[in-house]
C-alpha positions in Angstrom: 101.9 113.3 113.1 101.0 116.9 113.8 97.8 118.9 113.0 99.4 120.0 109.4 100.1 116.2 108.7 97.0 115.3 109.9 95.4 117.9 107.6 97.0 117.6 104.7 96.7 114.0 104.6 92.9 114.4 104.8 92.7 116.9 102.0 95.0 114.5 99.7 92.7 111.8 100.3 89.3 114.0 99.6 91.4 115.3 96.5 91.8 111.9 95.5 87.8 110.5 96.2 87.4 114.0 94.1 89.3 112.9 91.3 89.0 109.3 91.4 85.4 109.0 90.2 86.1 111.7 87.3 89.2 109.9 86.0 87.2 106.4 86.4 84.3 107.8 83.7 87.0 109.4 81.1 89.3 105.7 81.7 85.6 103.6 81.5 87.1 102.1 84.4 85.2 101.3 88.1 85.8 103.9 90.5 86.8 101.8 92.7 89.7 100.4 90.9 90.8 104.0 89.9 90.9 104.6 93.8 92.7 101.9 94.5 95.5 102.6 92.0 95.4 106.5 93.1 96.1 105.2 96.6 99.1 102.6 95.2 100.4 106.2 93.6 100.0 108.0 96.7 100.9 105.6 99.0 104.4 104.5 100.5 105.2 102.9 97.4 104.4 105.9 95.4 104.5 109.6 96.6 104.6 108.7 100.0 101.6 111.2 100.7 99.4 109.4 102.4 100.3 106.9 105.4 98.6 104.2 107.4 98.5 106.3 110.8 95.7 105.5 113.0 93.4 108.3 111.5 93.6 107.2 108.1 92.9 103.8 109.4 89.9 104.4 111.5 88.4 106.1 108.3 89.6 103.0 106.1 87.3 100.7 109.2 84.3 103.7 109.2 84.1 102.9 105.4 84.7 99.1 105.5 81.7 98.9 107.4 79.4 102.1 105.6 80.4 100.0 102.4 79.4 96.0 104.5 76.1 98.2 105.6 74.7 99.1 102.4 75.6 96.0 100.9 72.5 94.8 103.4 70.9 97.8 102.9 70.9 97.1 98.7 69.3 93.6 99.2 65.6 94.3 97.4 63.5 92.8 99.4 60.3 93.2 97.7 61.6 91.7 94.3 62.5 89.0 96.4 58.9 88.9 98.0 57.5 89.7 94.5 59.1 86.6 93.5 58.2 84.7 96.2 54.2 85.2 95.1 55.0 84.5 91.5 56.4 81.1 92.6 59.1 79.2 93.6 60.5 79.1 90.4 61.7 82.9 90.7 64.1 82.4 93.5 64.8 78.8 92.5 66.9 79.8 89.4 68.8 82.0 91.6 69.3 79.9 93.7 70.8 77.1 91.5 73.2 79.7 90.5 74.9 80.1 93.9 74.9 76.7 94.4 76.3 76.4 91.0 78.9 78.8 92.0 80.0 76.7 94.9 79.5 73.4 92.9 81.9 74.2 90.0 83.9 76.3 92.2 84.7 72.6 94.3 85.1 70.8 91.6 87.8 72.9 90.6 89.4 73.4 93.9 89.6 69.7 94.3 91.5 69.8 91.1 93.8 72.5 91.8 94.3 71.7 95.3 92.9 75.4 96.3 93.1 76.3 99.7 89.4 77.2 101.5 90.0 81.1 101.1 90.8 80.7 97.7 87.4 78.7 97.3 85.5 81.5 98.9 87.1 84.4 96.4 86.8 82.5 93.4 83.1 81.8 94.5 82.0 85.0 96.0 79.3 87.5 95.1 78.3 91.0 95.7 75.5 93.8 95.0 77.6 96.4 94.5 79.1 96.3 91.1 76.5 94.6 89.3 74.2 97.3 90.7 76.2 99.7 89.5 76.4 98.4 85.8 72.7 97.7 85.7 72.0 101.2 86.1 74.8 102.9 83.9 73.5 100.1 81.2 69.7 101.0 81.8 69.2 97.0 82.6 68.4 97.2 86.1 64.7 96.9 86.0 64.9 94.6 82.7 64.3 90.0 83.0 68.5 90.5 83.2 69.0 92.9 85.8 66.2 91.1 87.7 68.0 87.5 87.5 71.4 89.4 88.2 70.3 91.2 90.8 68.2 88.0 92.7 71.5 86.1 92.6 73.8 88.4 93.7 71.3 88.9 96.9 71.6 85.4 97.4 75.4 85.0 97.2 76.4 88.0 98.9 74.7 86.5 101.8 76.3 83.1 101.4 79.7 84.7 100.8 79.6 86.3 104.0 78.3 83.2 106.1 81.2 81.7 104.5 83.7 84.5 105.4 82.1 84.5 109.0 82.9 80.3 108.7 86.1 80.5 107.9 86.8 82.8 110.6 85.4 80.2 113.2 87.4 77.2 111.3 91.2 79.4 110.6 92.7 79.5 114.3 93.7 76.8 116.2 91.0 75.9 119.2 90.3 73.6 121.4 86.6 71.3 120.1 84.8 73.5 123.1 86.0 76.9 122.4 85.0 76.4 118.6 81.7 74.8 119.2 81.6 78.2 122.0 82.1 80.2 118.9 79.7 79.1 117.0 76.7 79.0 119.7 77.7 83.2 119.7 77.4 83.5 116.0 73.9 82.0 116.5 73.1 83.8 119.4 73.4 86.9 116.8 71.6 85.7 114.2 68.7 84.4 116.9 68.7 88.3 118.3 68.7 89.2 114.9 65.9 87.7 113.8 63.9 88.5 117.3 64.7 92.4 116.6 63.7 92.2 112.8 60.7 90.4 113.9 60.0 93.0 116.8 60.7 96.0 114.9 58.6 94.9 111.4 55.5 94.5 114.0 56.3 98.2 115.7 56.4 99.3 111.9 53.3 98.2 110.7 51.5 98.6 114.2 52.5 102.4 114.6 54.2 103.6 111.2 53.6 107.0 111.3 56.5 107.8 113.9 59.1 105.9 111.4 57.8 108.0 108.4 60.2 110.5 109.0 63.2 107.9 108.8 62.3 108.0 105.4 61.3 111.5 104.7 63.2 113.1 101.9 63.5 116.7 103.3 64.0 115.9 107.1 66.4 118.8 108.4 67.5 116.6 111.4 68.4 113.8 108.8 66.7 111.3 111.8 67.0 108.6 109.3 70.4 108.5 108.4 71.7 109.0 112.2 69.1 105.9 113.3 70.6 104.2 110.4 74.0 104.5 111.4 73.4 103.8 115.1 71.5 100.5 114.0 75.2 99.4 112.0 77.0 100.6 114.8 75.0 98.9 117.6 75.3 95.1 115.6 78.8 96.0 115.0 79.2 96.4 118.2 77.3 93.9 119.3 79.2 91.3 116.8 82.5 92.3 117.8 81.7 91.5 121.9 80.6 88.1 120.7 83.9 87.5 118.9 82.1 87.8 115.3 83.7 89.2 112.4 82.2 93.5 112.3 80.9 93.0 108.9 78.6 90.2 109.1 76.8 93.1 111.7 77.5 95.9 109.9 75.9 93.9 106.6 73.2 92.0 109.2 71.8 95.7 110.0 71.9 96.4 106.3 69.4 93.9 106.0 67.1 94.4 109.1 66.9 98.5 107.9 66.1 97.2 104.2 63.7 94.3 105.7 61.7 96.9 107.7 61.6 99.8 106.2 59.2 99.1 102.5 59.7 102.3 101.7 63.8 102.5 102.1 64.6 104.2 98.9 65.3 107.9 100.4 67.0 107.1 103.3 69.6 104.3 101.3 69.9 107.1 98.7 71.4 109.3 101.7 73.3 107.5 103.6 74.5 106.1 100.0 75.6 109.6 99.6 77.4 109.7 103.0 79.1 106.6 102.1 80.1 106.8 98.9 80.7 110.6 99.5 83.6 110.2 102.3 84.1 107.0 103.9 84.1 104.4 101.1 86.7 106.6 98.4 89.4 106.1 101.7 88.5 103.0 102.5 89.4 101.9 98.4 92.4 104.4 98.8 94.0 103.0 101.3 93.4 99.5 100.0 95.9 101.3 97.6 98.0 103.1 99.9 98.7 99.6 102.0 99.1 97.7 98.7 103.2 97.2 98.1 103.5 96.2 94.3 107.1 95.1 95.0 105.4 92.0 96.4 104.0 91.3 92.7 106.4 89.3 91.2 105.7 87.2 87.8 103.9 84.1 89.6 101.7 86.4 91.5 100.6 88.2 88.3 100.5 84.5 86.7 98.1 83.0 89.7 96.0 86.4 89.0 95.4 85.3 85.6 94.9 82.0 86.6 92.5 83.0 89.2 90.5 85.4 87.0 90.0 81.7 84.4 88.5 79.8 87.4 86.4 82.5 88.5 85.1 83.4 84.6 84.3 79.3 84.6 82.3 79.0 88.4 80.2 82.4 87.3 79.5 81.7 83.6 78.8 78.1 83.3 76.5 78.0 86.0 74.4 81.0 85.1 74.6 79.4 81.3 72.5 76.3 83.0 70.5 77.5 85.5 69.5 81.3 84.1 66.3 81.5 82.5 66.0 80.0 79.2 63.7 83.2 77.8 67.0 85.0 78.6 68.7 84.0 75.6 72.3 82.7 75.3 74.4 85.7 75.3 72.1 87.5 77.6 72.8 84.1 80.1 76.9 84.9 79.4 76.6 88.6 80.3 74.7 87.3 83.6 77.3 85.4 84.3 80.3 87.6 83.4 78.7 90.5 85.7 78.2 88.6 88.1 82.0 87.6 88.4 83.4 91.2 89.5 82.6 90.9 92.9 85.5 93.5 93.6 84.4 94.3 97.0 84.2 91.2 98.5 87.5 89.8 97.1 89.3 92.9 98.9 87.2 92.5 101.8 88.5 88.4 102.3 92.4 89.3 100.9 91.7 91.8 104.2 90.4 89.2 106.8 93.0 86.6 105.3 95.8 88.5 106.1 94.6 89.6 109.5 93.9 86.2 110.2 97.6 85.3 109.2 96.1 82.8 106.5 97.9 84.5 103.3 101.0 86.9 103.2 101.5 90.0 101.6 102.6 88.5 98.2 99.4 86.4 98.1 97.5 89.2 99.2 98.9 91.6 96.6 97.7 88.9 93.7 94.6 88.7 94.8 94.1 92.5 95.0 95.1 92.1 91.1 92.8 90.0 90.9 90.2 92.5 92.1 91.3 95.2 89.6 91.2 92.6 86.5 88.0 91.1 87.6 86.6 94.2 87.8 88.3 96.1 84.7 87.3 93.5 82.3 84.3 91.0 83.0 81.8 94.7 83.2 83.2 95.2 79.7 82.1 92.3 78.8 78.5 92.6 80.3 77.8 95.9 78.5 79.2 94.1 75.0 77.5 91.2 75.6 74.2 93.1 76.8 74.0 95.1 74.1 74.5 92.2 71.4 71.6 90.4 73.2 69.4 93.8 73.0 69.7 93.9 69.3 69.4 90.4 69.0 66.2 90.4 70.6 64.9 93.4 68.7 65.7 92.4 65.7 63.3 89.1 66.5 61.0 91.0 67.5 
């Protein structure tokens, strides 16, 4: 491709991150999904537009990882510390919910017959879209966004581990060179916790040298470049141990939003980075490598299906094990928010096909899956949310 192609494919794709977002708030519909769909029109199967050349590719990866990055980054760790003081209890109930997650979503895998990736998509979490919700709803700082928040921390964090597992456990190895790969994924996590250890006393010791990390009007934008060179040296430092690049990218997430108390301003800019350039392509070209010939009826039929299981592992657990003061249908909109883990599902449907686990017809499904998760179950929050609001009030 020549510099025109080159450039023209660019401005498409920023024409597109342009739109996307604007057509997404008239539709009602996540950004992301809007993306994706602009991408499927675009793409090869579409307009034939845009194409998967290296560029467009390497700008897909640069906001795979932005988007794996401040997924650590979004992790609140002073709620969880608040918590923590306040008792067990606080992160208990959270906890049960993951583990309720993974309990129902076993049960019903051992039913079905569903295949270990499957079990980890039906019984992922993320941050991202329930953040996202909480804040257009206004519920973010309210008992609900708390609870929904506190669990999706915890089970984006143990949906990763169990994306980096099944990385380990998919390709065929000899006993030694597994167990080799698992004594590297702990030799991360050990330097990990030595440099988050190290760099929390080198905070507190001498802050006033990291103050301007998190300065708002810092013309050198020092923050957001040590930021990035944090992601980049874990990814970097993941990928020479044979670890999947996201579980470093989302590892220095973490370590920036464990060290820095006051993280607000610099996640609020390199949110802006992210969500400004890198993560629009990388949802578009979900889209523009997306072939919807490859849906046929089953596909869209084990979509549904899919979308039932994962409605049942997110909304009976958090009907248990949420907070009784919550309320009932505040405890369903918990549990239906917390089921559009869009990100994640794209992210594993990615790492299963690289891995040669799934095809492209599978794959295709459970980027369907994605889109209805995502489409419907935030729907349902803000109903259900704002039945549970007037209920309460008019108790009150």
């Amino acid at each position: 491709m020549d510099d025109h192609g080159h450039h023209k494919t660019l401005f498409v794709l920023l024409l597109l991150s342009v739109l996307g977002p604007a057509l997404a708030v008239r539709a009602r519909l996540p950004a992301a999904v809007v993306l994706i769909l602009a991408g499927i029109a675009c793409g090869p199967a579409g307009l034939a537009w845009i194409h998967d050349t290296p560029t467009v590719a390497l700008l897909s990866e640069l906001g795979f990882l932005v988007l794996m990055f401040l997924a650590g980054l979004e992790i609140d760790f002073e709620s969880l510390r608040d918590a923590a003081g306040e008792g067990l209890r606080q992160l208990a109930v959270p906890g049960l919910s993951v583990m309720g997650f993974l309990g129902v979503a076993g049960a019903i895998g051992i039913a079905l017959d569903l295949s270990v990736l499957e079990l980890i998509i039906v019984s992922a979490s993320s941050v991202g879209m329930p953040l996202a919700v909480l804040q257009e709803s206004g519920q973010l700082q309210k008992p609900l966004g708390r609870h929904v928040m506190l669990t999706a921390s915890i089970g984006e964090f143990v949906s990763i581990l169990a994306i980096t597992g099944y990385e380990l456990f998919a390709e065929e190895a000899s006993p030694a060179h597994r167990v080799f790969k698992i004594a590297k994924v702990l030799l991360l996590f050990g330097i990990s916790a030595l440099l988050i250890r190290w760099a929390r006393a080198v905070v507190w010791w001498r802050p006033r040298p990291f103050r301007r990390l998190t300065h708002h009007h810092d013309v050198a934008e020092l923050g957001v470049r040590t930021g990035l060179l944090v992601m980049f040296g874990f990814v970097v430092m993941a990928a020479g141990l044979g670890v999947e690049a996201i579980l470093g990218a989302f590892i220095a997430g973490a370590l920036v939003a464990f060290v820095l108390r006051e993280k607000h301003p610099l996640e609020s800019k390199i949110a802006a980075l992210g969500h400004g350039l890198f993560i629009p392509i990388f949802f578009i070209v979900v889209g523009v490598r997306f072939d919807p010939r490859l849906l046929d009826l089953a596909a869209v039929r084990d979509a549904a299906v899919f979308a039932l299981i994962v409605a049942a592992v997110k909304i009976v657990p958090s009907l248990l094990a949420a907070p009784r003061e919550l309320g009932l249908r505040a405890r369903l909109a918990a549990g239906s928010l917390l089921a559009a883990p869009l990100t994640l599902v794209v992210a594993i449907a990615t790492i299963g096909r690289r891995l040669g686990a799934i095809d492209g017809a599978r794959e295709a499904s459970f980027l369907l899956l994605a889109i209805l998760l995502s489409v419907g179950f935030p729907v349902l929050f803000r109903v259900l949310a704002s039945s549970a609001g007037k209920a309460a009030e008019s108790a009150a």
